[in-house]
C-alpha positions in Angstrom: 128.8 43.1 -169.8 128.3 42.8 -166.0 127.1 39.9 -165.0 125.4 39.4 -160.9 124.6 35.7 -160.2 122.5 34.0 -157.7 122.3 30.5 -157.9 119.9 29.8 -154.9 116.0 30.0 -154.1 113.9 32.7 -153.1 111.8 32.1 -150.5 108.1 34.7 -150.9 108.7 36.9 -147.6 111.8 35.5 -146.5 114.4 36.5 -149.5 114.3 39.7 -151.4 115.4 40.4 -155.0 116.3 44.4 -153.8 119.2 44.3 -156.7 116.7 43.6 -159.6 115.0 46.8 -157.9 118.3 49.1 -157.8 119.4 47.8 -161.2 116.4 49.3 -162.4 116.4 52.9 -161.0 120.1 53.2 -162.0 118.6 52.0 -165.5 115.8 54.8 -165.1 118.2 57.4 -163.5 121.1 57.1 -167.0 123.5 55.6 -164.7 123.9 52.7 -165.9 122.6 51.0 -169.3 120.1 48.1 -168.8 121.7 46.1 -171.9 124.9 46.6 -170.0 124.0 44.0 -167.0 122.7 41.0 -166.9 121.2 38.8 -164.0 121.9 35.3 -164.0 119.4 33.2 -161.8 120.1 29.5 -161.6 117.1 28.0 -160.4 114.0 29.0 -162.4 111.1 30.4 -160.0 108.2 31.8 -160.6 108.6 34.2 -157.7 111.9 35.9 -159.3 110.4 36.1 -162.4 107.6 38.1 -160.4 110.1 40.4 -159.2 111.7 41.1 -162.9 108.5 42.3 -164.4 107.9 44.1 -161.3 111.1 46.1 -161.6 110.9 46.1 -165.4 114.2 44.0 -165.5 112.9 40.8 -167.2 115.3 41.4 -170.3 118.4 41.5 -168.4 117.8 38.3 -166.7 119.2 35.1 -167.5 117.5 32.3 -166.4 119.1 28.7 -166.2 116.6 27.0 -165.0 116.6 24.4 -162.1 120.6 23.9 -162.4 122.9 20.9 -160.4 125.5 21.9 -157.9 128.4 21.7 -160.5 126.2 23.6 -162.8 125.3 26.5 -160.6 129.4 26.2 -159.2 130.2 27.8 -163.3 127.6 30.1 -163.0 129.1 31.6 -159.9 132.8 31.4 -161.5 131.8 33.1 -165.0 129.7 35.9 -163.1 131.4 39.0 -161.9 130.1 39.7 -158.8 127.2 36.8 -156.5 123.8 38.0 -155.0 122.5 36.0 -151.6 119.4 36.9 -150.2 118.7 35.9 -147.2 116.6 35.6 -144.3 117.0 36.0 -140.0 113.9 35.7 -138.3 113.5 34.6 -134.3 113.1 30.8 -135.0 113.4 31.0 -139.3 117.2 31.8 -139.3 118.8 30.8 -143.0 121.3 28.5 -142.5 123.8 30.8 -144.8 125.2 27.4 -146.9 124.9 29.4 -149.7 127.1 32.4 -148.3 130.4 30.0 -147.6 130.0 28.3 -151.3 129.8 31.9 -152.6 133.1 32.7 -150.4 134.9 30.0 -151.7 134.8 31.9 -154.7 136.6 35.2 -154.0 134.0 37.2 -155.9 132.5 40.4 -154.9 129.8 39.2 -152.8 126.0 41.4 -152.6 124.0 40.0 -149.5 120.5 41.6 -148.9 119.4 40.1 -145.4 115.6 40.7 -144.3 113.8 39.7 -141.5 112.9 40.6 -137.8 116.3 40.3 -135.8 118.9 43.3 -135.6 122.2 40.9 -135.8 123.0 37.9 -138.2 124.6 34.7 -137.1 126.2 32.0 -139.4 126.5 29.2 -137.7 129.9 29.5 -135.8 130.7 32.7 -136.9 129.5 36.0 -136.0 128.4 38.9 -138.0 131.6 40.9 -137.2 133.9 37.9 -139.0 131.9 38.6 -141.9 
């Protein structure tokens, strides 16, 4: 069993759930077998649940709930590979917390990163150190 994690919010026009979308063709195209993969959200929200039934993926998910720091922190560590979606818009850039506790990890890491501006910036770092 593969197991993706994200253990932050979505945000409705900010953050994108794209993986729950490309799970689902490679479900539809034989690649891969839905029972095979499993999504595990840790923070229960109405807008990703949205986005399962959209993509038909609402029985591979696996939904914690609303889950504390420590909690989500096991999540990340039994998961195989961590999803961050993200924002960068002029004036609503995402602070990118989310993307140094994933690093701390040493997982494979899946960002999807929507907005208006060509380049992303985390904080003191530039998009070419990530």
């Amino acid at each position: 069993m593969l197991t993706i994690a994200y253990t932050g919010s979505l945000y409705r026009g900010k953050s994108d759930a794209a993986p729950l979308c490309a799970l689902n063709e490679l479900a539809s195209n034989g690649q891969i077998d839905k029972e095979y993969v499993r999504f595990a959200y840790g923070r229960s929200s109405a807008i990703f649940q949205q986005e399962a039934e959209r993509y038909t993926m609402r029985t591979a998910i696996i939904d914690h709930g609303l889950v504390s720091r420590p909690e989500a922190l096991k999540i990340q560590a039994r998961s195989h590979i961590l999803f961050l979606a993200s924002w960068n818009s002029s004036g609503q850039e995402d602070s990118h917390r989310k993307l140094m506790e994933y690093m701390m990890m040493g997982k494979p890491l899946i960002a999807v990163v929507s907005g208006t501006r060509p380049e992303v910036k985390c904080g003191p770092l530039s998009s070419a150190a990530i």
